[in-house]
N, CA, C and O atoms as CSV, one atom per row, in Angstrom:
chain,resi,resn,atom,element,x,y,z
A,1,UNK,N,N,-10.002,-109.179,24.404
A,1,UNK,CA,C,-11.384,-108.756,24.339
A,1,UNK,C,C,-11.417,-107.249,24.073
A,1,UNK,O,O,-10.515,-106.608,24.612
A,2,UNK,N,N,-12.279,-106.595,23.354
A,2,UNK,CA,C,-12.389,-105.596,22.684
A,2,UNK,C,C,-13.923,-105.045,22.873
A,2,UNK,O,O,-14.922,-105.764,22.898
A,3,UNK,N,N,-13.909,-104.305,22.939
A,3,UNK,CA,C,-15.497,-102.825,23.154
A,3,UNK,C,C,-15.551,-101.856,21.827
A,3,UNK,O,O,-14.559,-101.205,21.500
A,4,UNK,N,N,-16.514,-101.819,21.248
A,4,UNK,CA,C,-16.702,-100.950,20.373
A,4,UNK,C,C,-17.519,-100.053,20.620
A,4,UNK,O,O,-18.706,-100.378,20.599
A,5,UNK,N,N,-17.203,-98.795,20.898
A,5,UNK,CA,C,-17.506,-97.915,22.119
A,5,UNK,C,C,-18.723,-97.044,21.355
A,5,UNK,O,O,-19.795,-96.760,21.888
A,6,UNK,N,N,-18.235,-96.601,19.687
A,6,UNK,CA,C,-18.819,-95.953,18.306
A,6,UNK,C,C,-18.118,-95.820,17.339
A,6,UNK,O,O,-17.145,-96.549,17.143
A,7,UNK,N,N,-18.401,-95.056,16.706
A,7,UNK,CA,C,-18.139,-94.795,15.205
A,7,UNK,C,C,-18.260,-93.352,14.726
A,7,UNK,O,O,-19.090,-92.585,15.213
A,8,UNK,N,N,-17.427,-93.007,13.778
A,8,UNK,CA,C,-17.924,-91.726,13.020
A,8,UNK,C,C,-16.589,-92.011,11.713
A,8,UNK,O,O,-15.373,-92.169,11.602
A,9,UNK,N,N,-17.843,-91.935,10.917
A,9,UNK,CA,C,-17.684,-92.595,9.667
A,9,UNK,C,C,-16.872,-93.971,9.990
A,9,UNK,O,O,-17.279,-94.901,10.686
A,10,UNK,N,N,-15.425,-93.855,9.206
A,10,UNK,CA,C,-14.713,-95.520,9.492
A,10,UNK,C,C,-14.161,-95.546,10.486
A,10,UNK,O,O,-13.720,-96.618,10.900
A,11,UNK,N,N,-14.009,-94.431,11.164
A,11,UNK,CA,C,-12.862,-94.306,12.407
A,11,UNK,C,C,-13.922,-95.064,13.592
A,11,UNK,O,O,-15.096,-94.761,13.807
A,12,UNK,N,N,-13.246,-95.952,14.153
A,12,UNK,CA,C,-13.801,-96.384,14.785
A,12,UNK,C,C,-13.388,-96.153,16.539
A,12,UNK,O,O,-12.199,-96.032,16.834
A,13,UNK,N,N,-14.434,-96.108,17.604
A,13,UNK,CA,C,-13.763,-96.033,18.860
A,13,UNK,C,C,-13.651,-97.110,19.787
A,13,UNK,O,O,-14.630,-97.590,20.358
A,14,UNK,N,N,-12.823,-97.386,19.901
A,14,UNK,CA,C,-12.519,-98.906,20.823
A,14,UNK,C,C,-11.922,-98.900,21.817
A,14,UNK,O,O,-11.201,-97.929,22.050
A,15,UNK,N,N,-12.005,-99.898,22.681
A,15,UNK,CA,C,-11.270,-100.110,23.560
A,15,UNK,C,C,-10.669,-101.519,23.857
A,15,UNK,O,O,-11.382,-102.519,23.772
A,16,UNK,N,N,-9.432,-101.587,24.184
A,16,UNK,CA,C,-9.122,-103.615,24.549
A,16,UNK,C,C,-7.932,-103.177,24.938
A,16,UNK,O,O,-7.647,-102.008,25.198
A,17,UNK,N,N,-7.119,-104.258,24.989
A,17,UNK,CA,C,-6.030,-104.050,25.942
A,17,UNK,C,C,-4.385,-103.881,25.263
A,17,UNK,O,O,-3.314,-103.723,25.848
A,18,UNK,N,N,-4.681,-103.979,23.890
A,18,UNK,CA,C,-3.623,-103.586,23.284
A,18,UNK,C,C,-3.969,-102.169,22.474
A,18,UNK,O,O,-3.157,-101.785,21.632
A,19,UNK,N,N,-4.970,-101.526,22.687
A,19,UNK,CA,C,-5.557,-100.893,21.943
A,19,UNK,C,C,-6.679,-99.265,22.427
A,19,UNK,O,O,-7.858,-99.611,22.353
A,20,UNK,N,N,-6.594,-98.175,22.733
A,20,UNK,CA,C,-7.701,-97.889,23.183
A,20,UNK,C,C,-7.393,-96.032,22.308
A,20,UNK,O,O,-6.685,-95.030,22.412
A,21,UNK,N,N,-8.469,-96.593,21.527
A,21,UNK,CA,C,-8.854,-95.075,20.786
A,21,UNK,C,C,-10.623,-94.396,21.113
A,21,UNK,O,O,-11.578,-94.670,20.386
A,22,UNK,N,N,-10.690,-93.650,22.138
A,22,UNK,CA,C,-11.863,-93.291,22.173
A,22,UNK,C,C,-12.060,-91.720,22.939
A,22,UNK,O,O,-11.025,-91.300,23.455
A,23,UNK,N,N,-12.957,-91.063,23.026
A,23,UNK,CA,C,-13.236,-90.112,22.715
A,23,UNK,C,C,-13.748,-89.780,24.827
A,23,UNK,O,O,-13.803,-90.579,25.761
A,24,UNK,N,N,-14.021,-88.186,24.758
A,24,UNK,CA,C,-14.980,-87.718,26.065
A,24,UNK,C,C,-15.137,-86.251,25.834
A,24,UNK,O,O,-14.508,-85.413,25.189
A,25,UNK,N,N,-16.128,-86.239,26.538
A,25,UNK,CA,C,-16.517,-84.136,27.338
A,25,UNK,C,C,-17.517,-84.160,25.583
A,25,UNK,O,O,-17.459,-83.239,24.768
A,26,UNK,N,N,-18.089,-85.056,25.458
A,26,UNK,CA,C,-19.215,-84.709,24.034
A,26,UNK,C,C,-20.122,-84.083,24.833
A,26,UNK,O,O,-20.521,-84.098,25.998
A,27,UNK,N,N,-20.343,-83.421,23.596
A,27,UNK,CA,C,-21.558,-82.021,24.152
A,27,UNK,C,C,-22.366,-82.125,22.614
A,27,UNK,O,O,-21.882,-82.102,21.482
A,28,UNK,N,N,-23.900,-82.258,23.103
A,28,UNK,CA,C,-24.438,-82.347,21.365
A,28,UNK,C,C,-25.477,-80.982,22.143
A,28,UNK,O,O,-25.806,-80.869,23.324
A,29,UNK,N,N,-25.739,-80.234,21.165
A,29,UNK,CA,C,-26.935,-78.674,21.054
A,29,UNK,C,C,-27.487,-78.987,20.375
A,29,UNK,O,O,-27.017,-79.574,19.400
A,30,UNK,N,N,-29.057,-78.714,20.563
A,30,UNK,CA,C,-30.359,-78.668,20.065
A,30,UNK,C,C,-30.601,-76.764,19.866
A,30,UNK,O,O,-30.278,-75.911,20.692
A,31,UNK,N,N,-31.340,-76.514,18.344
A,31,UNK,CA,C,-31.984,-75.161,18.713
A,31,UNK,C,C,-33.074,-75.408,18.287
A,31,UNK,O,O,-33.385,-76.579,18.067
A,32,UNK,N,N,-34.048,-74.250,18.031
A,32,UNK,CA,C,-34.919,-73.650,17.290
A,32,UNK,C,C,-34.525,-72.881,16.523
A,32,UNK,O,O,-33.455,-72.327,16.773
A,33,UNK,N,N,-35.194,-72.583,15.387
A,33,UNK,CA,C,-35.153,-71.414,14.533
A,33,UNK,C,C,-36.101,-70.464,14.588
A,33,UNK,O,O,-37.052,-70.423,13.807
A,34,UNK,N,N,-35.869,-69.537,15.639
A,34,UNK,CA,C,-36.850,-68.305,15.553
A,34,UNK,C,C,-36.935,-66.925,14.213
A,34,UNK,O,O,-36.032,-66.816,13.384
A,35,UNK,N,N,-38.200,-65.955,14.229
A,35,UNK,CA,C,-37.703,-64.871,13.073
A,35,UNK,C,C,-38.377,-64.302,13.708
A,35,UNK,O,O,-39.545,-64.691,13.736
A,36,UNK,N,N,-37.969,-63.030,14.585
A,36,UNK,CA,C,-38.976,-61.916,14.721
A,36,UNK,C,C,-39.285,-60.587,13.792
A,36,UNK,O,O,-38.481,-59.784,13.317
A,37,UNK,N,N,-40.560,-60.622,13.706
A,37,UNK,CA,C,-40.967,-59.697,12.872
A,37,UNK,C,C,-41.457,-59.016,13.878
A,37,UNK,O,O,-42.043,-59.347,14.909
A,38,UNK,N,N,-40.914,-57.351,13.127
A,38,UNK,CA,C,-41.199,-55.957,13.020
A,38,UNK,C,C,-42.716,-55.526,13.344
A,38,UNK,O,O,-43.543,-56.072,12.614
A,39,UNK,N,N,-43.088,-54.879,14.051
A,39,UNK,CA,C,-44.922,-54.181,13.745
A,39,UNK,C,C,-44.516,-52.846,14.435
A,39,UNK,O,O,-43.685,-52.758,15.340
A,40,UNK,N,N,-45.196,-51.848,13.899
A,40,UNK,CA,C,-44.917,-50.704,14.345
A,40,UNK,C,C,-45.689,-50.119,15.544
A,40,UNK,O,O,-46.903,-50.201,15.734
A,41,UNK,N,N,-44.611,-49.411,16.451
A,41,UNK,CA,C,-45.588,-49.171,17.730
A,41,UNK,C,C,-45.932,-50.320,18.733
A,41,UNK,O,O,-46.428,-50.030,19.821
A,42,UNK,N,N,-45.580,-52.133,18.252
A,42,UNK,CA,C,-45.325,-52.605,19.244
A,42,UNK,C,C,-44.472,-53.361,19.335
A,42,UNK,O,O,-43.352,-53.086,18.904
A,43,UNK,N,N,-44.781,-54.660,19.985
A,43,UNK,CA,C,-43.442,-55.636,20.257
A,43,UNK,C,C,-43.410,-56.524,18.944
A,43,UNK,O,O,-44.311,-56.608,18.109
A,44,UNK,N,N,-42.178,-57.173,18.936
A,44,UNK,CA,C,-42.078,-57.901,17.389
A,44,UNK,C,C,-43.059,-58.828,17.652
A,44,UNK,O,O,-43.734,-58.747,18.678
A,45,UNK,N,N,-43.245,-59.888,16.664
A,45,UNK,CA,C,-44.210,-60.869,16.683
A,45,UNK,C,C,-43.320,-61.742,16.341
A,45,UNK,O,O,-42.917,-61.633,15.183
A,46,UNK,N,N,-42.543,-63.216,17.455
A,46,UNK,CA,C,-41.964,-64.377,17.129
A,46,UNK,C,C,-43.120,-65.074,16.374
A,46,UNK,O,O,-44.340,-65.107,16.534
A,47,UNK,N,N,-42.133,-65.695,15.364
A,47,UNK,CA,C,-42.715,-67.073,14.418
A,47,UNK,C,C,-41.521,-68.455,14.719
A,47,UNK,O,O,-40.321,-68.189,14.652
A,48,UNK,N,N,-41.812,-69.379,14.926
A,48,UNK,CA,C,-41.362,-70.148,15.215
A,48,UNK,C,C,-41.334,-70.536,13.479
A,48,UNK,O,O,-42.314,-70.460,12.738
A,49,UNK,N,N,-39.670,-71.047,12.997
A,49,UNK,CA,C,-39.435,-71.311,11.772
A,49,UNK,C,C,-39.589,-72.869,11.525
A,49,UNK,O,O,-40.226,-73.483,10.669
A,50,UNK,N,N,-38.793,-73.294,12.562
A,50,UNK,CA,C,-38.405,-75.245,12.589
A,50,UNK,C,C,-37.255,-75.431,13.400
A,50,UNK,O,O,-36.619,-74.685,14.144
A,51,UNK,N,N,-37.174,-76.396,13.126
A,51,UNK,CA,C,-35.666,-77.039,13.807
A,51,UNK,C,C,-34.722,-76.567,13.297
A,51,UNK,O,O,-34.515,-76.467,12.088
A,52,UNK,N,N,-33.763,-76.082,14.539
A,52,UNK,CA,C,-32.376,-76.305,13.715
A,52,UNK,C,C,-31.208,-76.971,13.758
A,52,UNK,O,O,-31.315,-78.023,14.388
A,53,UNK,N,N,-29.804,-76.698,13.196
A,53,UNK,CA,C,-28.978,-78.062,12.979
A,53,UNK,C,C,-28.351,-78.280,14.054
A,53,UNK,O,O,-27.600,-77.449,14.564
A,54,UNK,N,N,-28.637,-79.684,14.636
A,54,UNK,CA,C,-28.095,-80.305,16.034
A,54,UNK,C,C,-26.607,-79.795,15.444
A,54,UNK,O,O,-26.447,-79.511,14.257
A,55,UNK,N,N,-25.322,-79.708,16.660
A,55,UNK,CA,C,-24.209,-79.656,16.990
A,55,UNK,C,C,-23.617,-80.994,17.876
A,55,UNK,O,O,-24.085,-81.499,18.897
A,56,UNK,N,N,-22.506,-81.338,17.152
A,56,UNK,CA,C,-21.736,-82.024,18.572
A,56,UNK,C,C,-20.235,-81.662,18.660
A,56,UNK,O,O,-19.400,-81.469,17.777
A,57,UNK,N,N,-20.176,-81.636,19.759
A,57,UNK,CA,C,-18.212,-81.433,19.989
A,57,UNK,C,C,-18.154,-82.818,21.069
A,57,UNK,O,O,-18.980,-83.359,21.804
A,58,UNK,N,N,-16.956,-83.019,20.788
A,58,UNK,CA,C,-16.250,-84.083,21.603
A,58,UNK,C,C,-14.070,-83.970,21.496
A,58,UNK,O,O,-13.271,-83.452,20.716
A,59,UNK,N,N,-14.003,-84.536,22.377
A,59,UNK,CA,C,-12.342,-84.652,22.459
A,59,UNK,C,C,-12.302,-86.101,22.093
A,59,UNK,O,O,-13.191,-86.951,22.062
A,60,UNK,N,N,-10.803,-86.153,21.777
A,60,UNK,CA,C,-10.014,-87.536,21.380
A,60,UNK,C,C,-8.528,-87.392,21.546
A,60,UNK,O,O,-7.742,-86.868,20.757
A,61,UNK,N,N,-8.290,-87.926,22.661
A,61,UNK,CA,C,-7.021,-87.938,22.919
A,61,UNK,C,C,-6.027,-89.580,22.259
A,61,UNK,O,O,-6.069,-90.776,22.550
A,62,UNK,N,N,-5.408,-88.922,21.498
A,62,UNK,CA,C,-4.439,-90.276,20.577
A,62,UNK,C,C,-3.054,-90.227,21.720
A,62,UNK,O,O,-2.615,-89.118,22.024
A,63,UNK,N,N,-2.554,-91.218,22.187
A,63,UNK,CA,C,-1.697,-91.796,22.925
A,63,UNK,C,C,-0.527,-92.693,22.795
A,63,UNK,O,O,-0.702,-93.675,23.516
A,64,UNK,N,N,0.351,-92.730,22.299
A,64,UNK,CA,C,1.543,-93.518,21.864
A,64,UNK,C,C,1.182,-95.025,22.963
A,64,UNK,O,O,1.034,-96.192,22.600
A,65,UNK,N,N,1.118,-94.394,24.490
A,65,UNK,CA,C,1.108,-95.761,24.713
A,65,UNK,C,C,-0.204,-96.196,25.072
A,65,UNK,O,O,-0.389,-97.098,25.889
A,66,UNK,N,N,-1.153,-95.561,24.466
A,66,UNK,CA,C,-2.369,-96.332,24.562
A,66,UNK,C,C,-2.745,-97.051,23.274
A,66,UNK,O,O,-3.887,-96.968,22.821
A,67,UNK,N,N,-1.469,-97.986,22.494
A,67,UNK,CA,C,-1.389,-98.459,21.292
A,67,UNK,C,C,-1.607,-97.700,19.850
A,67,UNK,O,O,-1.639,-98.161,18.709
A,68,UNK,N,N,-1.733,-96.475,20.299
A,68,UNK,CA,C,-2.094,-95.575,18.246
A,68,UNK,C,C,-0.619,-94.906,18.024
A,68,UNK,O,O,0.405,-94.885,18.708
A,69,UNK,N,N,-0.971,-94.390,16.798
A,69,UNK,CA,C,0.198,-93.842,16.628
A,69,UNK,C,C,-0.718,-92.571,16.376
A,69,UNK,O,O,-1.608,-92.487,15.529
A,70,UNK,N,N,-0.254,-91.438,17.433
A,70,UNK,CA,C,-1.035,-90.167,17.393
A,70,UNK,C,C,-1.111,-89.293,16.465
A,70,UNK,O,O,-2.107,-88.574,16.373
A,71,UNK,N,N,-0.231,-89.216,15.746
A,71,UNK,CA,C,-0.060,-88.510,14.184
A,71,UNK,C,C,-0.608,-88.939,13.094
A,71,UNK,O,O,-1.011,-88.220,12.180
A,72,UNK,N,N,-0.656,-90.298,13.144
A,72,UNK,CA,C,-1.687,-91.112,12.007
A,72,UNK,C,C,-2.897,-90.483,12.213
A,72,UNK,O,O,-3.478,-89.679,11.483
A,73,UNK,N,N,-3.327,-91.091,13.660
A,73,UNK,CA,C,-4.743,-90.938,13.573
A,73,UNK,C,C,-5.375,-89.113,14.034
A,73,UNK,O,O,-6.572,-88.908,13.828
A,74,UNK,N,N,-4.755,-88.266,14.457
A,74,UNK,CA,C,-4.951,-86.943,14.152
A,74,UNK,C,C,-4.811,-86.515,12.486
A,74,UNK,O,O,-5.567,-85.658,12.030
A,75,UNK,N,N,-3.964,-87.065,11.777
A,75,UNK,CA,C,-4.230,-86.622,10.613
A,75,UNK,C,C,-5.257,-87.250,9.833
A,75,UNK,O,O,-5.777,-86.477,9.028
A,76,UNK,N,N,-5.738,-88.509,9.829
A,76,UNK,CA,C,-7.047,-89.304,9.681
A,76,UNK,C,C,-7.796,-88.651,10.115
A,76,UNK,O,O,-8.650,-88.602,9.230
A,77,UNK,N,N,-8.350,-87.654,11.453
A,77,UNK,CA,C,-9.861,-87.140,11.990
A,77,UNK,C,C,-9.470,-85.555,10.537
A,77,UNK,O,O,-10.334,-84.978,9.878
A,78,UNK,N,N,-8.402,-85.376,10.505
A,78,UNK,CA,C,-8.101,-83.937,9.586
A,78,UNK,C,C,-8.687,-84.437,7.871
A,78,UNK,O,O,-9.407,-83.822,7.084
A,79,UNK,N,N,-8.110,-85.609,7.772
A,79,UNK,CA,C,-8.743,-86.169,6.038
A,79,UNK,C,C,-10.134,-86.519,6.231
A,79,UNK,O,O,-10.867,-86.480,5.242
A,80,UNK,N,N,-10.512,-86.788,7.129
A,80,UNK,CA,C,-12.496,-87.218,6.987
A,80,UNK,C,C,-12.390,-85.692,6.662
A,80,UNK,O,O,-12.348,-85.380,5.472
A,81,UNK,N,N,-12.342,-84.680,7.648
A,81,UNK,CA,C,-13.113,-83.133,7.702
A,81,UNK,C,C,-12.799,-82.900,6.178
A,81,UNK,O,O,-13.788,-82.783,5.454
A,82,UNK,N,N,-11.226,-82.795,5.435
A,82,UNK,CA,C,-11.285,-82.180,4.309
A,82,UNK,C,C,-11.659,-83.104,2.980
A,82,UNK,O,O,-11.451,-82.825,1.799
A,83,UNK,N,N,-12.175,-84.100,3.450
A,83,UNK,CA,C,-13.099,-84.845,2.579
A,83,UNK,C,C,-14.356,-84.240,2.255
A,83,UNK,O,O,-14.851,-84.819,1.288
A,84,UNK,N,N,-15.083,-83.279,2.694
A,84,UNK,CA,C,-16.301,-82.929,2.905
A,84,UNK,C,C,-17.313,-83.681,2.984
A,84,UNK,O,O,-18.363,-83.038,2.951
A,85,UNK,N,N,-17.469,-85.078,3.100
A,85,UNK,CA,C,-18.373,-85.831,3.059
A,85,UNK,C,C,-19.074,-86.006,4.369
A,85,UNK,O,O,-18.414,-85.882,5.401
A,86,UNK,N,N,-20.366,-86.287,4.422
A,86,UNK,CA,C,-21.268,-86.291,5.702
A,86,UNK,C,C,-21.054,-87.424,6.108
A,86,UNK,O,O,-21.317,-88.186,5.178
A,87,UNK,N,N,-20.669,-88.065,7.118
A,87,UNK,CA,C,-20.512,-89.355,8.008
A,87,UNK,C,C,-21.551,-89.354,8.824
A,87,UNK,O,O,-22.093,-88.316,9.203
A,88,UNK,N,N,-22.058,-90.990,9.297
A,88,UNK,CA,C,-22.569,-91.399,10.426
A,88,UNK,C,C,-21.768,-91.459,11.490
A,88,UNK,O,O,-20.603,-91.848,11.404
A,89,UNK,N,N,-22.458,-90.984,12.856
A,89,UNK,CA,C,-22.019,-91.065,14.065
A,89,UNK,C,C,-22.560,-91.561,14.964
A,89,UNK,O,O,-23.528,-90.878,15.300
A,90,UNK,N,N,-22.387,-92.742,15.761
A,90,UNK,CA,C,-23.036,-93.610,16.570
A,90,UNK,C,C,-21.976,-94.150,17.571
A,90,UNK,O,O,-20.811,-94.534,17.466
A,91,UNK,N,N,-22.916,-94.011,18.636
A,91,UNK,CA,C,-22.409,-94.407,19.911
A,91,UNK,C,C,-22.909,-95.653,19.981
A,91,UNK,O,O,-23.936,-95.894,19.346
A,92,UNK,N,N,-22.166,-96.875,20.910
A,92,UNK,CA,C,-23.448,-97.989,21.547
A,92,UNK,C,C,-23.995,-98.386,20.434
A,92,UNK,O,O,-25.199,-98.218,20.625
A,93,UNK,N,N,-23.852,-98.797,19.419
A,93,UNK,CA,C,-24.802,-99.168,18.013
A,93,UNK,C,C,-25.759,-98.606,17.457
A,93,UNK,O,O,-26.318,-99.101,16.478
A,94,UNK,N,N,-26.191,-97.198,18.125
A,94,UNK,CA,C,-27.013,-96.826,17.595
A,94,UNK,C,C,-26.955,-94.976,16.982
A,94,UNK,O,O,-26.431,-94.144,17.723
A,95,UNK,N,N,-27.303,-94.720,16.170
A,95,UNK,CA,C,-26.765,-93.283,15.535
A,95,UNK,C,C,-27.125,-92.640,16.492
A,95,UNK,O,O,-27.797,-93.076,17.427
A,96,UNK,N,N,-26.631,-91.307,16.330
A,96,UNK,CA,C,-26.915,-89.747,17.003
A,96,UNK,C,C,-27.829,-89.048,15.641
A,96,UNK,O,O,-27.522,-88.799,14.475
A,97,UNK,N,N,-29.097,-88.882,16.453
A,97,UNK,CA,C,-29.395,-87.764,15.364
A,97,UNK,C,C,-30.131,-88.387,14.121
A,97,UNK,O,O,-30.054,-89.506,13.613
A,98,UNK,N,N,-30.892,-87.240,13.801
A,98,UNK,CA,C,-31.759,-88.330,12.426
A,98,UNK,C,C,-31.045,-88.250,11.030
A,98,UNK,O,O,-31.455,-88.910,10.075
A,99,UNK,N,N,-29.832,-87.314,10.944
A,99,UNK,CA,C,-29.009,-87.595,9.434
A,99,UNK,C,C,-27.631,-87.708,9.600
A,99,UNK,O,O,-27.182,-88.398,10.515
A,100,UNK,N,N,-26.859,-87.075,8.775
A,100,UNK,CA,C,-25.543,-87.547,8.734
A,100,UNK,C,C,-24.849,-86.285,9.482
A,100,UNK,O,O,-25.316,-85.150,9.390
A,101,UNK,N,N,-23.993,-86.513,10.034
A,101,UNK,CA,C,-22.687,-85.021,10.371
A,101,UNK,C,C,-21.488,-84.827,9.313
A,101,UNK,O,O,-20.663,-85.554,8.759
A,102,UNK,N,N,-21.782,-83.653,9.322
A,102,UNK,CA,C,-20.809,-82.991,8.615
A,102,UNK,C,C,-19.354,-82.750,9.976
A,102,UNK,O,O,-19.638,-82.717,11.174
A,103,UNK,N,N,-18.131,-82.633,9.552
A,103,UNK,CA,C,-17.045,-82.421,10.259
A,103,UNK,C,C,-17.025,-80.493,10.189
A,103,UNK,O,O,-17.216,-80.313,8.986
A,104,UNK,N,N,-16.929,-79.415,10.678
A,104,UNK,CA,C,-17.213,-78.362,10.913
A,104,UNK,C,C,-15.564,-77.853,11.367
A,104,UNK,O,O,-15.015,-76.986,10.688
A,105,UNK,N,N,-15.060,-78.291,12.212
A,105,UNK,CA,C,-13.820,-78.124,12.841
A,105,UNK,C,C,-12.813,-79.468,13.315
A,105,UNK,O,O,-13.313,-80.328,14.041
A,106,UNK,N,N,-11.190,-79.610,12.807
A,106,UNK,CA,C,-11.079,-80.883,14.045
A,106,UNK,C,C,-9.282,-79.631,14.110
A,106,UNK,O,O,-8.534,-79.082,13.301
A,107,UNK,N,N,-9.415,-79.771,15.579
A,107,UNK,CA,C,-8.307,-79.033,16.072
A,107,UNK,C,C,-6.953,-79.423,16.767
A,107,UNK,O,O,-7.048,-79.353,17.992
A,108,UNK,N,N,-5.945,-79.743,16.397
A,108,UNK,CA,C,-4.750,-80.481,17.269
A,108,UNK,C,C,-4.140,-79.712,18.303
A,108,UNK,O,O,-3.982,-78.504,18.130
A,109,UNK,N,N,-3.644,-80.475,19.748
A,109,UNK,CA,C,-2.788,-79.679,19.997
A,109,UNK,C,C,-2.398,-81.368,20.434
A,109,UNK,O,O,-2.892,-82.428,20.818
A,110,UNK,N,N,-0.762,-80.498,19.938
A,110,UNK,CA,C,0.057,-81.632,20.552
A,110,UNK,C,C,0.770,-81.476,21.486
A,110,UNK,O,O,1.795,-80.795,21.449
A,111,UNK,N,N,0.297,-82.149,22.588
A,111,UNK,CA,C,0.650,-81.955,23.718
A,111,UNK,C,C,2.055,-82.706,24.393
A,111,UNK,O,O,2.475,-82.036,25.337
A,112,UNK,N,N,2.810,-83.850,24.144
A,112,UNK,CA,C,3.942,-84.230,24.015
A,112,UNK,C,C,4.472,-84.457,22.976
A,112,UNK,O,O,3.734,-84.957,22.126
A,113,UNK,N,N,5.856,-84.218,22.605
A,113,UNK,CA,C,7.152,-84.675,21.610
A,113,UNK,C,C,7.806,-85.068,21.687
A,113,UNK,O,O,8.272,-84.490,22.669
A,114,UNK,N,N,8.719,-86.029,21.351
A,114,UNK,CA,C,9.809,-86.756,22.134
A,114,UNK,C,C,11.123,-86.076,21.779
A,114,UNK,O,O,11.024,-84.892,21.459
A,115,UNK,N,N,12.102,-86.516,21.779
A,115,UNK,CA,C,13.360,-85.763,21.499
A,115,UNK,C,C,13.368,-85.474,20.097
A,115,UNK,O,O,13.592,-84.300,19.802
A,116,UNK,N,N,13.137,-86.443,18.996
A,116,UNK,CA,C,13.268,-87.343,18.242
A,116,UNK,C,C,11.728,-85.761,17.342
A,116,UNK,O,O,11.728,-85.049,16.339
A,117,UNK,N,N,11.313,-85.863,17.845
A,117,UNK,CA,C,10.185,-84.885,16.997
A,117,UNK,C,C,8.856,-85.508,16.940
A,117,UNK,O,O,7.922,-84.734,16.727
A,118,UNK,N,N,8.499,-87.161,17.138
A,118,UNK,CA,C,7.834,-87.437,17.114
A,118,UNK,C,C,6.655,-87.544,17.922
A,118,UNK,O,O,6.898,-87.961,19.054
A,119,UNK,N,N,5.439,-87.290,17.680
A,119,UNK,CA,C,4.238,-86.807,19.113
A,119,UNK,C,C,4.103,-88.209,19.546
A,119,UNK,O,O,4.090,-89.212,18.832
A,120,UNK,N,N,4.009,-88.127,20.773
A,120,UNK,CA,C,3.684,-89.173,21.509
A,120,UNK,C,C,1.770,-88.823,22.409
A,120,UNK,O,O,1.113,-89.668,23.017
A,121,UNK,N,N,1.520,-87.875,22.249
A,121,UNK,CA,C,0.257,-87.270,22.419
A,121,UNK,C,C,-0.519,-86.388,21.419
A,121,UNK,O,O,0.147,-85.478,20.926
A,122,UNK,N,N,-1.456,-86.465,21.136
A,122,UNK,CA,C,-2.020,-85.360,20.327
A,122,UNK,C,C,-3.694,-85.115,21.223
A,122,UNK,O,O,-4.139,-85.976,21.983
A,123,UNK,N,N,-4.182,-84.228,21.023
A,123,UNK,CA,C,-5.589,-83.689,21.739
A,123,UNK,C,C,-6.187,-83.041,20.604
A,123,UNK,O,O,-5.960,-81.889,20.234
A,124,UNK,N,N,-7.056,-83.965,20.023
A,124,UNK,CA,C,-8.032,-83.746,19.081
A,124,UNK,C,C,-9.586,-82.995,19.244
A,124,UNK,O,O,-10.293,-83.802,19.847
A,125,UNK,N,N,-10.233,-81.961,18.980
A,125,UNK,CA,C,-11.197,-81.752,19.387
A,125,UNK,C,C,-11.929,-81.576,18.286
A,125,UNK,O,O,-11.464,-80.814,17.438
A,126,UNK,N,N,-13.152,-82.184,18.046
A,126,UNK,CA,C,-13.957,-82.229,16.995
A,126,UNK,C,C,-15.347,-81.704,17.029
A,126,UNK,O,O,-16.107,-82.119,17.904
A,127,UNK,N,N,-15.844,-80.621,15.952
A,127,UNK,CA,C,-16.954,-80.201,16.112
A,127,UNK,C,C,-17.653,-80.840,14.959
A,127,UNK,O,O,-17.052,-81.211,13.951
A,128,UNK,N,N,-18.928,-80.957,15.136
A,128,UNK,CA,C,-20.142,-81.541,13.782
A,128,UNK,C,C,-21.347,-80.915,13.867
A,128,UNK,O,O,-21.819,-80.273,14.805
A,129,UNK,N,N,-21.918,-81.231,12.517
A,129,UNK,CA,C,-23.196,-80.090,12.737
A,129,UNK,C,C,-23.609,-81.284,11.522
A,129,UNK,O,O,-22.859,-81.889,10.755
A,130,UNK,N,N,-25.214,-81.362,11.691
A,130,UNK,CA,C,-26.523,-82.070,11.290
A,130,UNK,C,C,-26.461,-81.651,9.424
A,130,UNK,O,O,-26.897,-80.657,8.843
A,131,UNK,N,N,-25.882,-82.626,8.990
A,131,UNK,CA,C,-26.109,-82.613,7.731
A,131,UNK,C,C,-27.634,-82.942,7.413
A,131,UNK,O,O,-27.830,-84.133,7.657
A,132,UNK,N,N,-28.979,-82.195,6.876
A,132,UNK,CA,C,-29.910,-82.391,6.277
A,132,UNK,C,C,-29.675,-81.670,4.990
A,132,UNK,O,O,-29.015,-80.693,4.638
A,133,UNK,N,N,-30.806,-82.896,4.192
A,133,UNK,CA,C,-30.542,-82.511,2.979
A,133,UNK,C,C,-32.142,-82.557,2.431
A,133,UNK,O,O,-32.405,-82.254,1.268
């Protein structure tokens, strides 16, 4: 039995018992876009511009024995980003956000190696920002 936890783009996050690729510590930011203007002799005058572009960061820890092979799939979150293409991201079946994310940053550290050279851990951290178009 298997959980499909989300998505961003094809990579998918799951969980089952031969198997568990999924993610934590997501943090999504909301702003505004403020502009203060200048007047002389007093205080600026804020204008409220619009919205601006939601953010998300999240971790992904890849695990030898949590069935992945951690180098595959750290270099897979590295080919979406230098793909430049905007992906959907959805948790629970349902998207984050009203457009697509762009990949902004994805950062490795590899945190175990075996004798052999091969990672048996990697610590993925991924940033995105609100593709509108």
């Amino acid at each position: 039995m298997s959980g499909k936890i989300g998505s961003l783009g094809d990579v998918v996050f799951t969980v089952s018992s031969k198997l568990i690729r999924t993610f934590d510590e997501l943090s999504r930011s909301a702003s505004p876009r403020w502009a203060n203007h200048d007047i002389h002799l007093q205080k600026p005058k804020s204008e409220y511009l619009g919205p601006g572009l939601d953010t998300i960061s999240f971790q992904v820890r890849f695990d030898a024995r949590l069935g992945v092979d951690p180098r595959k799939e750290a270099d897979r979150m590295i080919n979406l980003a230098q793909k430049g293409k905007p992906v959907a991201f959805a948790i629970g079946g349902k998207k984050l956000g009203t457009y697509l994310w762009k990949l902004t940053s994805v950062e490795q550290g590899w945190t175990r190696i075996d004798n052999k050279g091969n990672a048996l851990v990697i610590e993925v951290s991924i940033s995105l920002e609100e593709y509108a178009k």
